[in-house]
C-alpha positions as CSV (number, residue, x, y, z in Angstrom):
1,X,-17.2,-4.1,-6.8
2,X,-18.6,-0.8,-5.2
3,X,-18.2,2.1,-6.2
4,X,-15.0,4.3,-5.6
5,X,-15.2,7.9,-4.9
6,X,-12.7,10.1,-6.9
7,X,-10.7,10.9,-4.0
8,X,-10.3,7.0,-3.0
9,X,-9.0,6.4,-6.9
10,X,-6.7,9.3,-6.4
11,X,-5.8,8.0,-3.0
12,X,-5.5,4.2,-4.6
13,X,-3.4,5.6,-7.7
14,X,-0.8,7.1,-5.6
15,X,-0.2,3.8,-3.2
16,X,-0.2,1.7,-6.9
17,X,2.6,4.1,-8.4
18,X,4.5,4.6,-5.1
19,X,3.8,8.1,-5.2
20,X,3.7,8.7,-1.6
21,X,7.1,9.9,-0.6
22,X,7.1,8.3,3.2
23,X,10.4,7.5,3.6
24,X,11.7,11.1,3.2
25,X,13.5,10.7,6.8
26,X,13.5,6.8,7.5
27,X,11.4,6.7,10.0
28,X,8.4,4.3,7.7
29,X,11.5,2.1,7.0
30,X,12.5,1.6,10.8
31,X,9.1,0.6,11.5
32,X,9.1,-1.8,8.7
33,X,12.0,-3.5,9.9
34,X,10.7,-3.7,13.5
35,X,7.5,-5.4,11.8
36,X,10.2,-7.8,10.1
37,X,12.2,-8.4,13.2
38,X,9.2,-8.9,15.3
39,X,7.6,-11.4,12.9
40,X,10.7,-13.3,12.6
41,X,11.3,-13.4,16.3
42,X,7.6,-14.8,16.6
43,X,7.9,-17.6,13.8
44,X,11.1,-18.5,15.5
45,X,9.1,-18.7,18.9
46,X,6.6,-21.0,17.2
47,X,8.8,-23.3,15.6
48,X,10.6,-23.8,18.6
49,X,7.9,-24.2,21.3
50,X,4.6,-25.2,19.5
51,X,3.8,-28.7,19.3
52,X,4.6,-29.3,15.2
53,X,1.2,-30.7,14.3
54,X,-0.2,-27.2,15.4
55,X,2.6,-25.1,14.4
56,X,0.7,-24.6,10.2
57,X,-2.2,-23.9,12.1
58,X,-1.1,-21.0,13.6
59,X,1.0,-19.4,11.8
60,X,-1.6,-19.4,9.1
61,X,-3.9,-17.9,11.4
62,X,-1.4,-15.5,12.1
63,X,-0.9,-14.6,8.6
64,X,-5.0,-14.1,8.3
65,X,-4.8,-11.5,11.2
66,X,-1.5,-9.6,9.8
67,X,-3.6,-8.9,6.6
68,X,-6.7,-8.5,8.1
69,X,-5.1,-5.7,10.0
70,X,-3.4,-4.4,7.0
71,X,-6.4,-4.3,4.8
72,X,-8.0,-2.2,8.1
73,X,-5.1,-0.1,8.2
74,X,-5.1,0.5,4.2
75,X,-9.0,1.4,4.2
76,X,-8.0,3.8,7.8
77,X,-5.2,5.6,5.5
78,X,-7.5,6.0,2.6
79,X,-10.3,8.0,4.9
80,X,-7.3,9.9,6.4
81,X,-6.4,10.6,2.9
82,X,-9.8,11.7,1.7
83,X,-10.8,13.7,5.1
84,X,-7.5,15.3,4.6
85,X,-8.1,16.7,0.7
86,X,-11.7,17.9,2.0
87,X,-10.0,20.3,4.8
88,X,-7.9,21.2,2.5
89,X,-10.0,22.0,0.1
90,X,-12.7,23.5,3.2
91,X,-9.3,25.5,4.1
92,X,-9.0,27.1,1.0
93,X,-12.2,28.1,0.3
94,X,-12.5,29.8,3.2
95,X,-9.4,31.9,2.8
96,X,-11.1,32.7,-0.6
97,X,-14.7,33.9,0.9
C-alpha cells in the first residue's frame, strides 16, 4: 500500500463515517437516482435486445467500467478535497501576514 498523506486519511475518514453532509438540499440524491434509473433502463435494454449468450459478457464489462469510473471519480474528489484544505489553509495565512 503507498503511502497516504494526512489530508487523503482525513479526506478517507470522512467518506468511511459519512461525515460529508451532501445531501443538505437533495440534489446528490437526484443524481443518484438518475444513475439508478439510467442503469436499470440500460440492463433492461440488454436483456431485451442482446443476443443471450453475450448478454453476461457485457454487462460485466459494464460493471468493470461503472467502477473503474467511480474509483477515478473517488481519487478526483480526494485531490479536490486536499487542494481545497491547502487554499484554505494558503487563505488564512495570508489574512494573518
Amino acid at each position: 500500500m503507498a503511502k497516504q498523506d494526512i489530508l487523503e486519511f482525513l479526506f478517507d475518514r470522512k467518506m468511511d463515517e459519512d461525515n460529508f453532509h451532501f445531501n443538505k438540499k437533495g440534489e446528490l440524491r437526484n443524481y443518484r437516482k438518475n444513475i439508478s434509473n439510467t442503469s436499470e433502463t440500460l440492463y433492461n435494454c440488454i436483456d431485451s435486445k442482446v443476443q443471450p449468450n453475450i448478454r453476461n459478457e457485457l454487462k460485466k464489462l459494464i460493471e468493470k467500467n461503472v467502477t473503474a469510473i467511480a474509483d477515478c471519480n473517488y481519487k478526483e474528489f480526494q485531490l479536490f478535497y486536499k487542494d481545497g484544505v491547502i487554499d484554505g489553509i494558503q487563505l488564512v495565512l495570508s489574512a494573518i501576514f
